[in-house]
DRENTIZA-425919 format. One record per residue (C-alpha): residue number from 0; x, y, z. Coordinates in Angstrom, 2 decimals, padded with zeros to 5 digits. Example, Ala and Ser with C-alpha at 12.3 -4.5 7.8 and 13.67 -1.06 7.14 Angstrom:
2
sedren: 0, u: 012.30, v: -004.50, w: 007.80
sedren: 1, u: 013.67, v: -001.06, w: 007.14
END
This chain:
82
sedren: 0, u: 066.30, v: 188.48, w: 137.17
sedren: 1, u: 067.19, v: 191.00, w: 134.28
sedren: 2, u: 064.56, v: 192.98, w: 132.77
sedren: 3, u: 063.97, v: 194.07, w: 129.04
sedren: 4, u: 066.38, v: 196.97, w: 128.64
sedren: 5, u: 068.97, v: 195.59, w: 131.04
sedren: 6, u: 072.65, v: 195.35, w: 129.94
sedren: 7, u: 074.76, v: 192.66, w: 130.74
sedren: 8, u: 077.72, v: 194.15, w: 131.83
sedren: 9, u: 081.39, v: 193.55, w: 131.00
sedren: 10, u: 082.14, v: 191.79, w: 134.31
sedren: 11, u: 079.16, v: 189.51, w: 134.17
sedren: 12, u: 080.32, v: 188.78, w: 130.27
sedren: 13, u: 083.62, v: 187.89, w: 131.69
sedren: 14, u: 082.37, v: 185.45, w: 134.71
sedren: 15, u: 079.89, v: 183.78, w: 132.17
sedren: 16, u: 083.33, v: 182.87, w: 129.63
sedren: 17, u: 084.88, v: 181.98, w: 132.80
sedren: 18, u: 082.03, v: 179.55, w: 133.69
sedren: 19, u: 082.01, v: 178.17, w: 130.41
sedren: 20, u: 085.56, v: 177.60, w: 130.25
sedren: 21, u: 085.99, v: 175.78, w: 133.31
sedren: 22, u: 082.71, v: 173.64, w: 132.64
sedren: 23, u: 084.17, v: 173.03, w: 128.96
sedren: 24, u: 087.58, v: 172.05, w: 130.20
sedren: 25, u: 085.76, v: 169.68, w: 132.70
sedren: 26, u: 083.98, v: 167.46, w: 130.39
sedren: 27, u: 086.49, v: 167.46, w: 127.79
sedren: 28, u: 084.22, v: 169.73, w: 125.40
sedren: 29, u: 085.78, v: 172.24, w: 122.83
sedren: 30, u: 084.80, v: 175.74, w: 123.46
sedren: 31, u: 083.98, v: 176.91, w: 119.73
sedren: 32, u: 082.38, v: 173.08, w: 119.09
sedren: 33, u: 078.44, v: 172.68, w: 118.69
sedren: 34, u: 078.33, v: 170.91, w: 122.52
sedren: 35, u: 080.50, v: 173.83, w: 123.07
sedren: 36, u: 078.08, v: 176.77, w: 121.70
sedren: 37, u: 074.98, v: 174.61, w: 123.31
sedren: 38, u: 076.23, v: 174.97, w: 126.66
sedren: 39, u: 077.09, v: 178.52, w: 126.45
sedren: 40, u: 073.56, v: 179.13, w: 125.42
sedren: 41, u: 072.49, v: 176.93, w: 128.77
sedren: 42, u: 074.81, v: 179.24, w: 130.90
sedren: 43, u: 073.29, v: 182.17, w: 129.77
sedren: 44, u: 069.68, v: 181.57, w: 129.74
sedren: 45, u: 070.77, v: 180.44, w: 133.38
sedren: 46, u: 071.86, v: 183.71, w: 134.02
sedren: 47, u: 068.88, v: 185.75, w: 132.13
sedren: 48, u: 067.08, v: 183.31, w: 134.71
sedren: 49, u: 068.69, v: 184.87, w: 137.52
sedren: 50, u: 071.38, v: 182.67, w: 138.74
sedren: 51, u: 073.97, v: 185.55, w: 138.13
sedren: 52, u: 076.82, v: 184.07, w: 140.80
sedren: 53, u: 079.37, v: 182.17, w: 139.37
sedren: 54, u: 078.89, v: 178.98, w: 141.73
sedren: 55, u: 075.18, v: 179.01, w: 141.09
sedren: 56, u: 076.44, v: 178.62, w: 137.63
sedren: 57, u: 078.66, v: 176.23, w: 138.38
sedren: 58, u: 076.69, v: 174.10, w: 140.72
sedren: 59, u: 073.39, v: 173.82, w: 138.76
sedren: 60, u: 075.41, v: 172.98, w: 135.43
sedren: 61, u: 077.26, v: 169.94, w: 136.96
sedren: 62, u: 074.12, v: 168.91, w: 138.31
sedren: 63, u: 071.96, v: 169.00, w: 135.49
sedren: 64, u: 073.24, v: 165.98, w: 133.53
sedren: 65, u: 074.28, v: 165.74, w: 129.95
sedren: 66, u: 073.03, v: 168.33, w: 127.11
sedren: 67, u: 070.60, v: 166.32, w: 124.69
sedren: 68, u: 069.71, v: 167.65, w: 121.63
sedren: 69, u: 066.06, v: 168.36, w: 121.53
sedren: 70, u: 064.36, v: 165.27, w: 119.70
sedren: 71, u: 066.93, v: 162.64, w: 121.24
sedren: 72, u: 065.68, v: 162.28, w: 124.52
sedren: 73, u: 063.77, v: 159.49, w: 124.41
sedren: 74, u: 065.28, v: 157.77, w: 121.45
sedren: 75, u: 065.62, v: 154.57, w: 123.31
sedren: 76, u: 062.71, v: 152.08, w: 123.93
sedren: 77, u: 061.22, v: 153.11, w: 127.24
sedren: 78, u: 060.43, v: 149.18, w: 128.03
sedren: 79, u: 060.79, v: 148.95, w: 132.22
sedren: 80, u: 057.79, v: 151.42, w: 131.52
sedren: 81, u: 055.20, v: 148.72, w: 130.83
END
């Protein structure tokens, strides 16, 4: 986990672009687009978080499901919930 004060390093900059590129690439998302600049934010609250490996990364991305905008979650009639 980092710390207040802690630097993120050049390296770790460079494995985090790497992340997001390959995650980007995978679901067809543009790297400068809003989905884009969303998961980079994901990735690196991740890594603030302490998953600081790149397959950590990787894994618990692919695994998390689709990025909703806050607010649109539950936009759909939750009706097998009776």
């Amino acid at each position: 986990m980092l710390y207040p004060g802690h630097v993120v390093m050049d390296d770790e900059l460079a494995m985090l672009a790497g992340v997001h590129k390959t995650l980007c690439q995978e679901r067809g998302i543009a790297l400068d687009s809003v989905r884009g600049q969303r998961l980079a934010a994901h990735l690196f609250k991740m890594f603030l978080n302490g998953l600081t490996e790149q397959e950590e990364l990787l894994h618990a991305a692919r695994n998390r499901g689709p990025l909703v905008p806050p607010g649109q979650a539950f936009q759909q009639p939750l009706s097998t919930w009776s």
